[in-house]
N, C-alpha and C positions, 0 to 999 in steps of 0.2 A: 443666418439660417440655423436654425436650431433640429436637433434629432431628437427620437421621439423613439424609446423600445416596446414594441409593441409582442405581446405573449403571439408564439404561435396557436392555432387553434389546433391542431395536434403535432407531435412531437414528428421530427423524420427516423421513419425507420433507418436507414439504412445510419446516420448519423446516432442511434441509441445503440448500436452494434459497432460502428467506428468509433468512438469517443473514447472507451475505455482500452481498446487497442493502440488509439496516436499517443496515448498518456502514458501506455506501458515505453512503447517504443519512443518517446521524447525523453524517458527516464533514464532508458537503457543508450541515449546518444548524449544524455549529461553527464553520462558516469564513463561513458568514453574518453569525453572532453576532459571531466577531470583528471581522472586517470593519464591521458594521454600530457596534462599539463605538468603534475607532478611528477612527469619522466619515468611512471610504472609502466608492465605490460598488461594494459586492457583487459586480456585473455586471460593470464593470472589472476588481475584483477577481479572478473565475472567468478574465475575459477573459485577464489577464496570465499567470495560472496554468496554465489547460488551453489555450490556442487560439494564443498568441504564440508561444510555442515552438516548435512546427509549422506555422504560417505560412508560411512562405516558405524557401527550398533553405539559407540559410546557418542559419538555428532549428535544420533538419532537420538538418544539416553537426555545430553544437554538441551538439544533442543526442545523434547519434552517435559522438563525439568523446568526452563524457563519460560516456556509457553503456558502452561496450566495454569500458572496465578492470574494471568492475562486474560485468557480466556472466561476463569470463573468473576474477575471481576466485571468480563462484557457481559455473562449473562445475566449476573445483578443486576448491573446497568439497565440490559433493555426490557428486565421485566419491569424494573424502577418505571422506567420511561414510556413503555405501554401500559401504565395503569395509572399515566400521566402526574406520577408523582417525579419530580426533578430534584436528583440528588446531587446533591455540592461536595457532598464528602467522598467524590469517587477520587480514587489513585489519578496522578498525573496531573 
């Protein structure tokens, strides 16, 4: 018996609204796992991840600092990439 993937003829809503939700939350229960495997506390864990970095003006300062180049290299990118010319020479 063979299978066969056939395109939906339109997308499920309710599935284009869950997808990017079960991905956050399947991410947020790998990093539990890990966390929970290397003998850290979780809670810490998330803490040092999401909430330290934005704490206080100098988090804010770094984080800004290291995002900018980031940023100006995606908009390069997707003007590159909307005017259907594909650049090789991007960072990363």
């Amino acid at each position: 018996m063979r299978f066969k993937l056939e395109a939906r003829p339109e997308p499920s809503r309710l599935m284009s609204y869950l997808s990017p939700l079960i991905a956050v939350a399947l991410t947020l229960l790998c990093g539990l796992v890990f966390s929970l495997f290397l003998g850290q506390n979780p809670l810490a864990t998330f803490y040092a991840f999401f909430i330290a970095p934005i704490d206080d003006l100098y988090g804010l300062g770094e984080l800004g600092l290291k995002a900018t180049p980031l940023m100006l290299i995606a908009v390069g990118l997707a003007i590159g990439f909307r005017a259907n010319v594909w650049n090789i020479g991007a960072e990363g």
